[in-house]
BAZAVO-499071 format. One line per field, with one value per residue: residue number from 1; x, z, y of N, C-alpha, C in turn. Coordinates in pm, whole numbers, plus 50000, padded with zeros to 5 digits. Each point is the difference from the previous one (the first is absolute). Layout:
num: c(NUM;...)
n.x: c(X;...)
n.z: c(Z;...)
n.y: c(Y;...)
ca.x: c(X;...)
ca.z: c(Z;...)
ca.y: c(Y;...)
c.x: c(X;...)
c.z: c(Z;...)
c.y: c(Y;...)
***
This chain:
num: c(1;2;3;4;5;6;7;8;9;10;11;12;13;14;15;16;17;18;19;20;21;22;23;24;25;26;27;28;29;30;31;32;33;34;35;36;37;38;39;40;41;42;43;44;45;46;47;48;49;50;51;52;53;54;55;56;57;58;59;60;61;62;63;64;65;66;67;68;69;70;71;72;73;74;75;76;77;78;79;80;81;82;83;84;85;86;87;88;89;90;91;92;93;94;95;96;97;98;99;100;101;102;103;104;105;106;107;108;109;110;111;112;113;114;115;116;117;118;119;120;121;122;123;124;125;126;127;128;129;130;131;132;133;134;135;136;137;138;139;140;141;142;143;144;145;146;147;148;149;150;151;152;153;154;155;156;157;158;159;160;161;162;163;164;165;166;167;168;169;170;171;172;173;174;175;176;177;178;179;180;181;182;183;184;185;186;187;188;189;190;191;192;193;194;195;196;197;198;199;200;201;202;203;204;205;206;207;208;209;210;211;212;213)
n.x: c(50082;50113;49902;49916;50044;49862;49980;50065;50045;50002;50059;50244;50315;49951;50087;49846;50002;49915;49867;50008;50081;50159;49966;50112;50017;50114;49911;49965;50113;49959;49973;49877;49969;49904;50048;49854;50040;49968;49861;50030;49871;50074;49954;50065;50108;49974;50140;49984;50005;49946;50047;49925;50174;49917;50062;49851;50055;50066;49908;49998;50169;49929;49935;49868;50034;49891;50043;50066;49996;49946;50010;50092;50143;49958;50052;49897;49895;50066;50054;49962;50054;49948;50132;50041;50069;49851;49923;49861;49894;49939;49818;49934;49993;49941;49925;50013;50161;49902;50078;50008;49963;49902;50050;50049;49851;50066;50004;49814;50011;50045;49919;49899;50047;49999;49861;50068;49842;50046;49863;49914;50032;49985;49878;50028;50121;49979;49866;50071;50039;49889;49934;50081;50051;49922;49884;50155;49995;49863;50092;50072;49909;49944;50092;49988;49930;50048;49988;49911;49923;50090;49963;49946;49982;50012;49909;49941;50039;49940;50074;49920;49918;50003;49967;49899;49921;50040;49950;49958;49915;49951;49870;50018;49993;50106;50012;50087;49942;50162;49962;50099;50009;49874;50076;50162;49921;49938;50104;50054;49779;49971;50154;49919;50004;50016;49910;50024;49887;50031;49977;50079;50141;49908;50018;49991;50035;49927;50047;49913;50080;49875;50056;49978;50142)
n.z: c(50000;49947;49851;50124;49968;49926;49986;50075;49939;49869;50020;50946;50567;50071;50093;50048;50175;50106;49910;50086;50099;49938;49987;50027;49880;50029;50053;49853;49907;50034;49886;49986;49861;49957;49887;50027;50099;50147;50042;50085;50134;50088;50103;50032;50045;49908;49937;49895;49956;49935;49947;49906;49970;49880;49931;49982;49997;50039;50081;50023;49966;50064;50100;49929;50052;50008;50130;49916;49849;50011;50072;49888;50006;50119;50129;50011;50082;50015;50142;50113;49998;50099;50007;49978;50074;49997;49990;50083;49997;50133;49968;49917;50053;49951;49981;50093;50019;49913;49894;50065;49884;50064;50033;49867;50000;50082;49966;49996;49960;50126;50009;49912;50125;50155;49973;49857;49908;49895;50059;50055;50152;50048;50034;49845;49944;50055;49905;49884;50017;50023;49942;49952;50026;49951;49968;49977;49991;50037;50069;49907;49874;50074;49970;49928;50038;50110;49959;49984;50107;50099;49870;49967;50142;49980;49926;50118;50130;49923;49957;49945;49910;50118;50053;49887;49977;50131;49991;49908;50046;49870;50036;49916;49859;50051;50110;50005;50139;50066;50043;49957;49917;50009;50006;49951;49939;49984;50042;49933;49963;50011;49949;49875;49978;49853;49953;49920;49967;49919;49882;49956;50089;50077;50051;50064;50151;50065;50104;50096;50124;50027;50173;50041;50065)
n.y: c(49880;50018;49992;49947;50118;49988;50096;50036;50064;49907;50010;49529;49816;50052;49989;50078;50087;50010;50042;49857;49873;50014;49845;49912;50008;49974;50089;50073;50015;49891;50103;49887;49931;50061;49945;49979;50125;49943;50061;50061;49977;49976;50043;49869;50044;50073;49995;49965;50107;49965;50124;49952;50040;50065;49921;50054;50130;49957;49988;50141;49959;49842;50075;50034;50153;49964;49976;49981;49929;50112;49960;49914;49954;49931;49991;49863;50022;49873;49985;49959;49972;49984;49968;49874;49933;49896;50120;49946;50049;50127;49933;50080;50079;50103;49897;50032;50086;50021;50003;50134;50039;49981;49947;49943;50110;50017;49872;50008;50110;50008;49886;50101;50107;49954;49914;49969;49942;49902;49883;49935;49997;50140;50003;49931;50078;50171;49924;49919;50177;50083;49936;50026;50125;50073;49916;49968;50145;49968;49852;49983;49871;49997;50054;49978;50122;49943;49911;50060;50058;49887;49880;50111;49997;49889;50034;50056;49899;49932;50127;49815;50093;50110;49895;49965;50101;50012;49862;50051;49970;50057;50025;49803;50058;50067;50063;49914;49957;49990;49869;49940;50095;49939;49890;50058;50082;49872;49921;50092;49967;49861;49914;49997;49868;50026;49993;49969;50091;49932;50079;49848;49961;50053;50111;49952;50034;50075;49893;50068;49947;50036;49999;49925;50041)
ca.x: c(49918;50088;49988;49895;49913;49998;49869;49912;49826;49938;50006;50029;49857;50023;49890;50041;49881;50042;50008;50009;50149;50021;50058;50092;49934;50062;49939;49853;49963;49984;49841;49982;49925;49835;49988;49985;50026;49944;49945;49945;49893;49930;49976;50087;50152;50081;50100;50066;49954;50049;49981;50040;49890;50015;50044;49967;50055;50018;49854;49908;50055;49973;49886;49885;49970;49885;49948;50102;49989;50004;49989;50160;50056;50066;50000;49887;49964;49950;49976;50017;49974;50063;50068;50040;50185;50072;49926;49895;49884;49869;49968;49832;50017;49862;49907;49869;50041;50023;50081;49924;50076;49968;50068;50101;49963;50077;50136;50037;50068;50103;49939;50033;50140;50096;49950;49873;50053;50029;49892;49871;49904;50047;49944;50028;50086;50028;49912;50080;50110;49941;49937;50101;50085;49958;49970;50082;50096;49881;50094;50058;49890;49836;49850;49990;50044;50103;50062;50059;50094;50100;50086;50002;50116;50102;50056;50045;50124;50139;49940;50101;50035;50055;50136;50076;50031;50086;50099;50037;49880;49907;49922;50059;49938;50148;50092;49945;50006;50036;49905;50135;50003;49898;50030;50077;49919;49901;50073;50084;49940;49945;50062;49943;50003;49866;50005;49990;49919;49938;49878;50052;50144;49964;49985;49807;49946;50109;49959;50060;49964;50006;50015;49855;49990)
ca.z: c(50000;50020;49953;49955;50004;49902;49984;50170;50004;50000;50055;50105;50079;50120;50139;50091;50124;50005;49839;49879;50002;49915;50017;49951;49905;50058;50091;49966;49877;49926;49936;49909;49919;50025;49932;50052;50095;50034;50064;50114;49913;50163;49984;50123;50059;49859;50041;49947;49859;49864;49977;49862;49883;49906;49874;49926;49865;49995;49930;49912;49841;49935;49996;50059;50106;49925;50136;50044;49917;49939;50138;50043;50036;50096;50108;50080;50098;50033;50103;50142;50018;50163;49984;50046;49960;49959;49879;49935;50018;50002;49904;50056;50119;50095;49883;50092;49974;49850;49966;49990;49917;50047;50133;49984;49901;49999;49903;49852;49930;50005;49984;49868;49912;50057;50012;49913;49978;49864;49943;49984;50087;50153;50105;50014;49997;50165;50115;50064;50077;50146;49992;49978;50097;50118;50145;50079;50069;50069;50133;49931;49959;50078;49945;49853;49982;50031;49911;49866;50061;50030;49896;49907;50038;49994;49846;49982;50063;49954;49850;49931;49868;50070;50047;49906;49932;50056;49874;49898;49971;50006;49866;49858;49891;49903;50117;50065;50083;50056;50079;50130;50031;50044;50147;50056;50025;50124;50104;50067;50053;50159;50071;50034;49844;49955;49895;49923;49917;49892;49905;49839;50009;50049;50154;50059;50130;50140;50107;50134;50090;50183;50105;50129;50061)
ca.y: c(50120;50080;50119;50043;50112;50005;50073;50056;50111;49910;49851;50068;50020;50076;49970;50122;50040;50212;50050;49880;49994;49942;49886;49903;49911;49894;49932;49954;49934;49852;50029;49921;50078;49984;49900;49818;49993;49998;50129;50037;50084;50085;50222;50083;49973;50003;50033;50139;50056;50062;50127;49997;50120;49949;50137;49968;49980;49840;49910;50078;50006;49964;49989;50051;50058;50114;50107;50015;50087;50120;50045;50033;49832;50075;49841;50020;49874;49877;49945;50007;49807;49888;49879;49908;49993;49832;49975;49977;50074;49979;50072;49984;49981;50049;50027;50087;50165;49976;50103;50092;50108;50169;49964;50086;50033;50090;49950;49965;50073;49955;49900;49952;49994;49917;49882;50025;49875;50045;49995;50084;50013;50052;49963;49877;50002;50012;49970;49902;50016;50001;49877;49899;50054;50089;49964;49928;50065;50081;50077;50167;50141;49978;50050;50074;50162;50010;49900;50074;50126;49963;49978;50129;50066;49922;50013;50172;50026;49955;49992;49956;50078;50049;49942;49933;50128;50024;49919;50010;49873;50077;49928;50076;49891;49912;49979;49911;50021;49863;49969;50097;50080;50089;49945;50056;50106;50030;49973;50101;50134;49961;49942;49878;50003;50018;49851;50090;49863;50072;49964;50014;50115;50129;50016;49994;49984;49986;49924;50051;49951;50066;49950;50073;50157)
c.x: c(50086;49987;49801;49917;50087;49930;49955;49883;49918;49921;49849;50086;50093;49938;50046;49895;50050;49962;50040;50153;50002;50049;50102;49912;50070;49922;49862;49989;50103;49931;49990;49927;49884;50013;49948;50022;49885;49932;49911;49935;50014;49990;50110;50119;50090;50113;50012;49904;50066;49967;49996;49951;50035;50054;49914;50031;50051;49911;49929;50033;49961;49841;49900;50011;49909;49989;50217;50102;50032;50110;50177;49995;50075;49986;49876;49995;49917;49916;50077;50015;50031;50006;50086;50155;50014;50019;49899;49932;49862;49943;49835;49992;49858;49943;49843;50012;50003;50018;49822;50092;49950;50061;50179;49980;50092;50185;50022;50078;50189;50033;50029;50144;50109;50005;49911;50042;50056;49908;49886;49942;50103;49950;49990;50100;50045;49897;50090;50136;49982;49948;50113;50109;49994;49951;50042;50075;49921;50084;50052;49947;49866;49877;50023;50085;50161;50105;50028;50047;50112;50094;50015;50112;50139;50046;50082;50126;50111;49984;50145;50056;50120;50162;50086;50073;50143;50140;50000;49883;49900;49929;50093;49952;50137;50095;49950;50106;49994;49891;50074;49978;49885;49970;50010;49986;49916;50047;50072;49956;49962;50040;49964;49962;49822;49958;49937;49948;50008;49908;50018;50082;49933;49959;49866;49985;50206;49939;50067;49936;49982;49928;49786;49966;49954)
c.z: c(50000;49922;49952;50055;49827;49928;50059;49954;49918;50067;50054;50051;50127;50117;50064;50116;50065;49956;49946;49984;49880;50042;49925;49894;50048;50167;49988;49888;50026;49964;49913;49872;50015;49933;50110;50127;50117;50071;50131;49992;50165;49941;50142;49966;49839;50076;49943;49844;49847;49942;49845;49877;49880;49861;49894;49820;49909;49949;49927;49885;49896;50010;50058;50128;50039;50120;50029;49904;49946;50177;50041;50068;50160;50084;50045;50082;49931;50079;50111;50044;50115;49980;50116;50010;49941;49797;49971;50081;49995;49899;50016;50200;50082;49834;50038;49953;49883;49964;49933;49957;50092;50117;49993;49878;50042;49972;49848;49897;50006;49968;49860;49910;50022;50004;49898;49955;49890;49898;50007;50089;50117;50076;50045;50079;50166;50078;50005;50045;50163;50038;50021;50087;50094;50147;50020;50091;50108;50125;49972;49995;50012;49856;49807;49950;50089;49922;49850;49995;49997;49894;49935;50112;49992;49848;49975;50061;49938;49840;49917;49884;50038;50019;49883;49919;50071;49953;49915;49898;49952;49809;49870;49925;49954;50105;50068;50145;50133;50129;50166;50033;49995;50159;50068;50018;50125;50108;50038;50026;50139;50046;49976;49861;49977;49928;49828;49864;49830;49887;49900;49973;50021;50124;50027;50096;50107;50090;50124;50099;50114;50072;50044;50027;49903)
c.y: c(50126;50121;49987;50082;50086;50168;50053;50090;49947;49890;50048;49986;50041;49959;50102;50028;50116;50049;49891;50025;49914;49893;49971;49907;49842;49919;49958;49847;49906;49972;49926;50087;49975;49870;49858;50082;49976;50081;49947;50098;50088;50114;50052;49967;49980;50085;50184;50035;50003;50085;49994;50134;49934;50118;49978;49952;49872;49930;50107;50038;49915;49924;50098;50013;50108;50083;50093;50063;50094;50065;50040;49890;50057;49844;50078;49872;49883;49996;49974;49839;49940;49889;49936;50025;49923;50046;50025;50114;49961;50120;50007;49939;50024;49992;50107;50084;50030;50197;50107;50141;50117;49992;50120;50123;50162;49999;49947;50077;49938;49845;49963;50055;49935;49895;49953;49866;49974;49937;50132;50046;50006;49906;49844;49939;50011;49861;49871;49952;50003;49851;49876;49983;50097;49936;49894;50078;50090;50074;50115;50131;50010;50044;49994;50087;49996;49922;50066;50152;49964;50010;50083;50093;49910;50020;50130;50008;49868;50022;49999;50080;50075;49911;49975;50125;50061;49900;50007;49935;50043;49955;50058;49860;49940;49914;49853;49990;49883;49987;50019;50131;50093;49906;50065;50150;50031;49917;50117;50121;49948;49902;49822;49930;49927;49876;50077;49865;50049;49866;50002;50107;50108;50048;49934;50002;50011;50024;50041;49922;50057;49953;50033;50124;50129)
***
C-alpha cells in the first residue's frame, strides 16, 4: 500500500479521550478484518471507538454521487463505532431507540455537509448509523442528539485536511501520494498512528481510534 492514495481531490485511524485521547493504535488492533469476523451483540463494556472519515472523492470519481456532488471533495464522517480489542463489535443494540430526525433538527445543516451520504438519502443513512452503532454506545452517549453533537465536534477538533495540508498533502488529479506518509502526517499531529484505507489505489477512509472518555 505504499503509493495508494491516488487523486486526492478526485478521488480514510487514531485512538484518542479528553476531548477524546488519542490511543496507541498498537494497544487496540489485533484487529481482525470484518471479513467472517465474529459479532457480539451486548450494549455494555466495548473497549474503545472507531472514528471513521471518509474521502469521498474516490468513490465519487467514479460513481453517482447525487447529495455530494456538486458540493467540493473534503473528509467527512462515517461514523462512530464501539468496538472490541478482540476485533469484533456490538451493533443494533436497543432496537426500541429508533433514530428520529427531529430529534437532531438543529444539526442538520451541518449534518448534510459533514455527514453526507454518497447514495441517496441523509436520513437513511444517519438512521443506520445511530441504529447500528449509536445505541451501542448509550453509556457515552444517552441520548441521539448527543451522539451526533459529539462526532461533528470530534470532526472539528481533529481536522484531518488541515494536518495533511501542513504536509504537504493536499487534493491533486496528478500527484500520487505514499500511504506512509499521510501515516506519518497524522502521527506527528497527535502522536499516534492511523490506519489508512483506500478504493481501487485511492484514498477512501482514515480510521481514528478513541478511548470512552
Amino acid at each position: 500500500m505504499d503509493s495508494c492514495l491516488r487523486a486526492l481531490a478526485l478521488a480514510s485511524l487514531l485512538c484518542i479521550a479528553n476531548g477524546a485521547r488519542l490511543l496507541s493504535s498498537n494497544s487496540v488492533f489485533g484487529y481482525k478484518s470484518a471479513d467472517g469476523v465474529s459479532l457480539r451483540d451486548e450494549a455494555r463494556g466495548f473497549d474503545n471507538f472507531m472514528f471513521v472519515r471518509q474521502w469521498p472523492g474516490s468513490f465519487c470519481s467514479k460513481h453517482a454521487c447525487p447529495l455530494i456532488s456538486n458540493r467540493g471533495f473534503h473528509f467527512t464522517v462515517h461514523g462512530l463505532w464501539p468496538n472490541y480489542k478482540d476485533g469484533t463489535w456490538p451493533q443494533f443494540c436497543d432496537k426500541d431507540y429508533a433514530f428520529d430526525e427531529d430529534q437532531i433538527s438543529d444539526l442538520l445543516n451541518e449534518l448534510r455537509s459533514e455527514w453526507p451520504t454518497v447514495y441517496d438519502s441523509y436520513e437513511e443513512f444517519w438512521d443506520h448509523e445511530w441504529s447500528k452503532h449509536g445505541t451501542c454506545a448509550l453509556d457515552v452517549f444517552p441520548t441521539e442528539h448527543s451522539y451526533f453533537e459529539n462526532i461533528l465536534e470530534l470532526h472539528r477538533l481533529y481536522d484531518l485536511a488541515a494536518v495533511l495540508g501542513r504536509a504537504g498533502i493536499v487534493p491533486s488529479t496528478e500527484t500520487v501520494y505514499r500511504t506512509k506518509d499521510v501515516a506519518n502526517a497524522i502521527y506527528n499531529a497527535y502522536g499516534v498512528r492511523p490506519l489508512v484505507h483506500c478504493y481501487e489505489g485511492e484514498l477512501s477512509e482514515i480510521w481514528l481510534c478513541l478511548d470512552k472518555e
